[in-house]
C-alpha positions in Angstrom: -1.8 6.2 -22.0 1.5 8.0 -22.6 4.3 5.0 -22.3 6.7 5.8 -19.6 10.4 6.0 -21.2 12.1 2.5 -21.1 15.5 3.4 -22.0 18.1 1.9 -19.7 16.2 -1.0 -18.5 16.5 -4.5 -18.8 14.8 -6.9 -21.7 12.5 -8.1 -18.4 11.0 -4.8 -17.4 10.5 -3.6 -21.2 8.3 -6.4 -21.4 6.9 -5.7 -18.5 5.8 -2.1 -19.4 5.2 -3.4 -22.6 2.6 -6.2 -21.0 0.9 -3.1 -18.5 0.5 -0.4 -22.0 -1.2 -3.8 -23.9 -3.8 -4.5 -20.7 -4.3 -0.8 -20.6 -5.1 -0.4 -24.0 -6.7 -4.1 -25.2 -9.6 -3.4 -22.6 -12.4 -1.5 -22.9 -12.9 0.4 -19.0 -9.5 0.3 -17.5 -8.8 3.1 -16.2 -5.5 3.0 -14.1 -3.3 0.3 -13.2 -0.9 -0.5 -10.6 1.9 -3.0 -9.6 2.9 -3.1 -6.2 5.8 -4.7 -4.4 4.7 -7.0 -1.3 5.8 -4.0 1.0 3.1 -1.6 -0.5 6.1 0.3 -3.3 4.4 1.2 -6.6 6.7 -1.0 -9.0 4.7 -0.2 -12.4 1.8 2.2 -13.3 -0.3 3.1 -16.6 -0.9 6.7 -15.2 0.8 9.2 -17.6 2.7 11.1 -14.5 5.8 11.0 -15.6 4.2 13.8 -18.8 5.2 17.1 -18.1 2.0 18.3 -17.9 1.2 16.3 -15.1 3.8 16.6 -13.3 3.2 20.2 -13.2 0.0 19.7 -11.5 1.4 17.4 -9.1 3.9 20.3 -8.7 0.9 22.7 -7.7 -1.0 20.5 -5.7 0.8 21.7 -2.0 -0.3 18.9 0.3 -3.0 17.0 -1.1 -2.6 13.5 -2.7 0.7 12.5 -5.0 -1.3 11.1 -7.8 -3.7 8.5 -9.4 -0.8 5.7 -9.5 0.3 6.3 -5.5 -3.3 6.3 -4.8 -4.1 3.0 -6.5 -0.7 1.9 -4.9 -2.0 2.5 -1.5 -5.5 1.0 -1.7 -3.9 -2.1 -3.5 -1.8 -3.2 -0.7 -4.2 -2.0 1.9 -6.8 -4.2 0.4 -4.1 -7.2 -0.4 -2.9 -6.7 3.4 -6.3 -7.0 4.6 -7.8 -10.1 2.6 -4.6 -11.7 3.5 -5.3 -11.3 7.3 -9.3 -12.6 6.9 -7.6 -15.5 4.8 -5.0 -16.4 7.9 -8.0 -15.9 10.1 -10.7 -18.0 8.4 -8.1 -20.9 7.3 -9.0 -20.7 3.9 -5.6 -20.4 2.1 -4.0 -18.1 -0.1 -5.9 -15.0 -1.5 -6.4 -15.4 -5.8 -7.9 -11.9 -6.0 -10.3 -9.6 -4.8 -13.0 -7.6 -6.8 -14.9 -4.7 -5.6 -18.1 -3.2 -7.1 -19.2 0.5 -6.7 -21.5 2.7 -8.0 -19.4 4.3 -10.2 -16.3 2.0 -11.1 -14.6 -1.0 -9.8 -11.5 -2.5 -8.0 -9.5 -5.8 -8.8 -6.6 -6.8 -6.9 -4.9 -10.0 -8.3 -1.5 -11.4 -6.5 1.4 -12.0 -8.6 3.8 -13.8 -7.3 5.8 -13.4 -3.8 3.7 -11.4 -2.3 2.9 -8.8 -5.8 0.0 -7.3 -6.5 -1.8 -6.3 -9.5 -4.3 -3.5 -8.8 -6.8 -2.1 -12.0 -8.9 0.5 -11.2 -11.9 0.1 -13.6 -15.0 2.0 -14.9 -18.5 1.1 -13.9 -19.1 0.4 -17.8 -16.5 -2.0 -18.1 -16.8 -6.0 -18.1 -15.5 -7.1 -14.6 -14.8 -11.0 -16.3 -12.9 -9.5 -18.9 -10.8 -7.5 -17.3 -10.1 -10.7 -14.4 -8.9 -12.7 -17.4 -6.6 -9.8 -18.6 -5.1 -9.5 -15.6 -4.7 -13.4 -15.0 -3.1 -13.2 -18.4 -1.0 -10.3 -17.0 0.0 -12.4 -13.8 0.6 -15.3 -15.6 3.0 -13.7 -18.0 4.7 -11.8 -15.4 4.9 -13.8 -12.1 8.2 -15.6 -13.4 9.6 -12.8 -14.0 9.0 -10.8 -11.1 12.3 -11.3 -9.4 13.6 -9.1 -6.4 16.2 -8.2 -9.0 13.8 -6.8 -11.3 11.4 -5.5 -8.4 14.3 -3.6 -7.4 15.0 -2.3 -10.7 11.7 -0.8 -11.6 11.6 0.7 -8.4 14.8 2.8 -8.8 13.7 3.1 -12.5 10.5 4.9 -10.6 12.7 7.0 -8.2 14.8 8.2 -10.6 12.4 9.7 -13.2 10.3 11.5 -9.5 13.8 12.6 -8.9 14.5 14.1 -11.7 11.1 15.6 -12.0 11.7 17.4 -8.3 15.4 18.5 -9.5 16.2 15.6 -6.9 14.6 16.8 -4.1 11.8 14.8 -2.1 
């Protein structure tokens, strides 16, 4: 994982990043992670897209899908709308997390706090209860400081570095 440039931000969303690049790196499988907002905005991500190289690729795909990290973004609150919804309907309280096992990989969604999500996309190789208690470490470790403040920062931290990578246009 290349770690995305922190310079400019606040102690909070160092650590932050900082927390992401350690669950990225201290388990075995993970292959892409992503923090989304309770509106569906990618907050966070472990993909590498803000490299040059891949940006350039993004930059050649015309029309097809923005990356890995929007991607995950998208099925993360898709799936955190959705359990939320069967959780209202079968009066079974909040939604903890949600773990999906395919053929070739898996999918954990975890809630942060307000609405957050965590979202690891995962190999099929890797240890599903190892990577839930990273990311409940994650959560626990991050939900406090999750504010709309910071929310808000490390989105415009993200808009600014896709900005600058499109010479500002979207």
């Amino acid at each position: 994982m290349t770690a995305p440039s922190t310079y400019g931000l606040s102690s909070e969303a160092r650590n932050l990043h900082w927390l992401l690049t350690n669950l990225v790196e201290e388990v075995p499988g993970i292959q892409s992670v992503a923090v989304v907002s309770s509106d569906g905005l990618l907050l966070l991500s472990s993909d590498p897209e803000h490299t040059e190289e891949a940006r350039q690729a993004r930059a050649a795909q015309r029309g097809g899908p923005k990356g890995s990290a929007a991607d995950l973004a998208t099925i993360v609150s898709g799936i955190g709308s959705l359990t939320v919804g069967a959780a209202k309907l079968m009066e079974s309280g909040t939604v903890k997390h949600t773990m999906v096992a395919m053929e070739e990989g898996s999918l954990f969604v975890m809630t942060i706090s307000d609405g957050s999500l965590i979202g690891v996309h995962g190999s099929a190789e890797c240890d599903m209860s190892v990577v839930a208690y990273h990311m409940a470490l994650f959560v626990g470790r991050a939900g406090h400081v999750l504010t709309p403040e910071l929310r808000s920062e490390l989105r415009q931290s993200l808009e600014s570095s896709e900005g600058s990578t499109t010479g500002g246009a979207r």
